[in-house]
N, C-alpha and C positions, 0 to 999 in steps of 0.2 A: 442142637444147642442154640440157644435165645441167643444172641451174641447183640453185644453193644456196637455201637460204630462210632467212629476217627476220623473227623474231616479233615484232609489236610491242605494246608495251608501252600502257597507258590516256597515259600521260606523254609516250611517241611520235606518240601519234596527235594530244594537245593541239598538240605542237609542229608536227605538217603542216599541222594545220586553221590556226597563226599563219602559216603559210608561202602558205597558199593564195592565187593569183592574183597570189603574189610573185616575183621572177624571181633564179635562180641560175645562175650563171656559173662554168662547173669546165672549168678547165684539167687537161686529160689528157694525161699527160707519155710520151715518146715510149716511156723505158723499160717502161712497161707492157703497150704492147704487143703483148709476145713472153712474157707470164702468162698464159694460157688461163683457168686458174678464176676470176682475180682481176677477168678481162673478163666471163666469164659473169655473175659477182657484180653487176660497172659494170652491166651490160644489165639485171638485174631490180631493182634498187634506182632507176634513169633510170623504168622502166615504172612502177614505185610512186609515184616523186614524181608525175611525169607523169599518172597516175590520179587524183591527188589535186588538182589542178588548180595544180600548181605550173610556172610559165615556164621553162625550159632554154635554154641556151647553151653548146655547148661549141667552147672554142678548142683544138687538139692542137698534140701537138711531135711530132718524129719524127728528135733527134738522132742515135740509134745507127744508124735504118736510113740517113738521109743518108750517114753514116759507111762503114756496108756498102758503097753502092752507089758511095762517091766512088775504096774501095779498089778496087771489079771494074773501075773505068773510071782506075785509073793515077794516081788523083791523090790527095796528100797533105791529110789536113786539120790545121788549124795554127788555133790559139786564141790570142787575146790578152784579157785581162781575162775569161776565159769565153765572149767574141764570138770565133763561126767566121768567119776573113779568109776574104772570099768571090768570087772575081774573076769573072772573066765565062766562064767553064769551071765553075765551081762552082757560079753561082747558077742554070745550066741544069739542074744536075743537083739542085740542095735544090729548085728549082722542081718537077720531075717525081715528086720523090717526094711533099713535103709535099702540093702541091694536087694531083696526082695521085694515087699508087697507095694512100697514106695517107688521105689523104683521103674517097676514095669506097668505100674498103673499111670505112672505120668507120663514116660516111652509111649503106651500102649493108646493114651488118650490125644497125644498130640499126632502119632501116627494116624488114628480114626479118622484125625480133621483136617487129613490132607498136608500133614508134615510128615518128612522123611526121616524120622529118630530112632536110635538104640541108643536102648537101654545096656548099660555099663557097670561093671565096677571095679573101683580100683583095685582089685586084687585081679582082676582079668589083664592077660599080657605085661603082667609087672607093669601097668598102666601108674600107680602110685607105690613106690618102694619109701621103706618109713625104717625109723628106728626105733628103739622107746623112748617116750617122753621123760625126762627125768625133770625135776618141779624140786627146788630149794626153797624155804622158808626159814627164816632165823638161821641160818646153817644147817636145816638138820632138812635131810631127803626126806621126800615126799610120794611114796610107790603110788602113782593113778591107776596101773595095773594094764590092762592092755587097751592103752594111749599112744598113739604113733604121734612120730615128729618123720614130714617128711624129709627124706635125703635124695630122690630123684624121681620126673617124670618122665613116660615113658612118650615123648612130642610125635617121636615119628609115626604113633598109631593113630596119633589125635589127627593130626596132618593128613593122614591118607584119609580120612572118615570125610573131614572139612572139607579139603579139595573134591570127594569126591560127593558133595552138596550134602551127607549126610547127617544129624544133630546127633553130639554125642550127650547121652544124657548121663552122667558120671554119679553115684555112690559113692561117697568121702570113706570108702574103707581102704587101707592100705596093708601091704603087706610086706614082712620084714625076709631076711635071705633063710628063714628057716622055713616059710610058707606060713607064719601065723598070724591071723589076723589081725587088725587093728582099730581102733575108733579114729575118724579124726576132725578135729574143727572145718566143718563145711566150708568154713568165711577161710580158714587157711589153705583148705584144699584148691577153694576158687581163685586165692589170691597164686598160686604159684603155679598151678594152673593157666591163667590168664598170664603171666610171665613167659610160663616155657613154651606161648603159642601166639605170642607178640599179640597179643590182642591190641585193640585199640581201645577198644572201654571194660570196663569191670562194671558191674550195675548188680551191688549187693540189694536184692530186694527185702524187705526186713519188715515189722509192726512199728517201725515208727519214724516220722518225718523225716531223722536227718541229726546232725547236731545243735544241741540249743546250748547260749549260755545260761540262758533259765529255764528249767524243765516246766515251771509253772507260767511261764509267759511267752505265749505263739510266738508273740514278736520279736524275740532271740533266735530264732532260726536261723543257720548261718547256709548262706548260700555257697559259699565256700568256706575251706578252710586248709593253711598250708602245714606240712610237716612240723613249722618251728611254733605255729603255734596249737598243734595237737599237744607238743611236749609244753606248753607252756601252760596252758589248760588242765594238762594232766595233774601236772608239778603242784597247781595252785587249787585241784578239788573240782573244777568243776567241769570237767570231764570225768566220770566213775566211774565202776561195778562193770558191767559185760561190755558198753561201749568203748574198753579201754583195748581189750585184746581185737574188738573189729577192727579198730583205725587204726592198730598195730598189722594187721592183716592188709591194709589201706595203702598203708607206707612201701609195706613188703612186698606188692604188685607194680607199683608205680618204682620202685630200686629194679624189680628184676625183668622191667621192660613193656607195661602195659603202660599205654599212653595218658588215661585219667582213669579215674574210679567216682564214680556215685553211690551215694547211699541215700535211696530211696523207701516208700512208702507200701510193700504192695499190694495191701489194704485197698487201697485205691486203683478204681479200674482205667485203665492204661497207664498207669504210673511208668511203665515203661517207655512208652512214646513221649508222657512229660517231661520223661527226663533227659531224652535226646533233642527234641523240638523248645522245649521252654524252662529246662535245666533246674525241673524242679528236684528237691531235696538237696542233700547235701552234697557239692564239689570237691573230694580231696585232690590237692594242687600240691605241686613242690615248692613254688613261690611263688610271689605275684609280681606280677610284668610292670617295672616300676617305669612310670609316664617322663618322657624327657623331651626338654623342652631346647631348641637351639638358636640362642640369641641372634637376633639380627642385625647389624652393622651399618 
């Protein structure tokens, strides 16, 4: 593998050594990939933290090849709120790809290059137990068909893998108390995920920057942004369409005990080191640390 290089900086190296024997949780989004450099980049920037004695987790998505593989096999795929309606023809086939061919090829490619990964999925050890999704609209239910909502994970498998230096690389399938499969939002499986395993950061990697408040102008890029004004952005339109259920996934990591979350670029090779070293993309916070000042006498 051609691999890129990462100079690090006296400033970088402070920030691993705070990192050390801490545990990061990065959701790697399906779109990335079919990015070769951007992967080589993922694979030595994983080898560095990991050298440095820091815990990995990675949860993946793999919506486009799902997509691919549902067109070769005749069937249509159809979104509601950003949730893939999944019936029982579908979830054989998001099944096969995610904990299959996805799966064990990302496992199999970071183990090559000298990481210690298994490949996972959430239906392995009742690792992710789910219910079904139920989806209101006007009043009237919404069957997504087999969409899980999780109701518990399973921490103390996760924990024995971590402590014992190994990367678990997780499949967003879950399964319910009858044994049946499930789909489930990757950004959501990562977010509670990185909750039940106190992570310290969340680093949703994704195709794009970060939060803007204008999608047509770079220069809206927010470097942060806190809970109250996710909802406020929401409320007023210009926060929309799929970025509304991530930064609800955002919220829902940092309530159930992840210390921040980023949403990142990653597109972009090392985007993952930018985001711990120079805090690129977007910061979700709970609040911001208001400046006080104390009068002198």
């Amino acid at each position: 593998m051609n691999r890129q290089h990462y100079s690090l900086s006296i400033k970088d190296l402070l920030i691993i050594n705070g990192l050390k024997s801490k545990t990061l949780l990065i959701k790697y989004g399906g779109s990335i990939m079919d990015n070769a450099p951007a992967q080589d980049a993922f694979i030595e920037d994983l080898l560095l933290l990991s050298s440095m004695g820091i815990k990995l987790v990675i949860v993946h998505g793999g919506g486009p090849e799902i997509s691919r593989q549902l067109i070769k096999s005749g069937v249509e795929s159809k979104f509601i709120n950003g949730l893939r309606v999944t019936d029982k023809e579908t979830i054989e086939v998001v099944e096969m790809v995610l904990s299959g061919k996805i799966n064990k090829k990302l496992s199999s490619n970071l183990s090559k290059n000298g990481l210690t990964a298994l490949g996972i999925s959430g239906t392995d050890s009742n690792l992710i137990k789910v219910k079904k999704k139920l989806l209101y609209e006007n009043g009237q239910k919404i069957d997504l068909g087999f969409v899980g909502e999780i109701i518990n994970i399973n921490k103390e498998v996760l924990l024995k893998l971590i402590d014992s230096n190994i990367i678990p690389v997780i499949s967003p399938i879950g399964s319910d108390d009858q044994g049946n499969s499930y789909n489930i939002n990757a950004d959501s499986a990562a977010a509670y995920i990185s909750g039940a395993v106190n992570a310290e950061k969340l680093l949703i990697m994704t195709d794009i920057d970060g939060v803007y408040i204008d999608k047509s102008d770079p220069s809206t890029l927010l470097k942060s942004i806190t809970v109250e004004e996710i909802n406020k952005y929401t409320d007023s339109g210009v926060i929309t369409g799929g970025m509304i259920p991530k930064l609800e996934c955002c919220i829902n990591a940092l309530s159930s005990g992840t210390k921040s979350v980023h949403l990142i670029d990653g597109r972009v090779e090392h985007s993952l080191l930018s985001a711990l070293f120079n805090d690129q993309g977007t910061k979700i916070i709970f609040e911001r640390e208001e400046m006080t000042c104390q009068k002198i006498v």
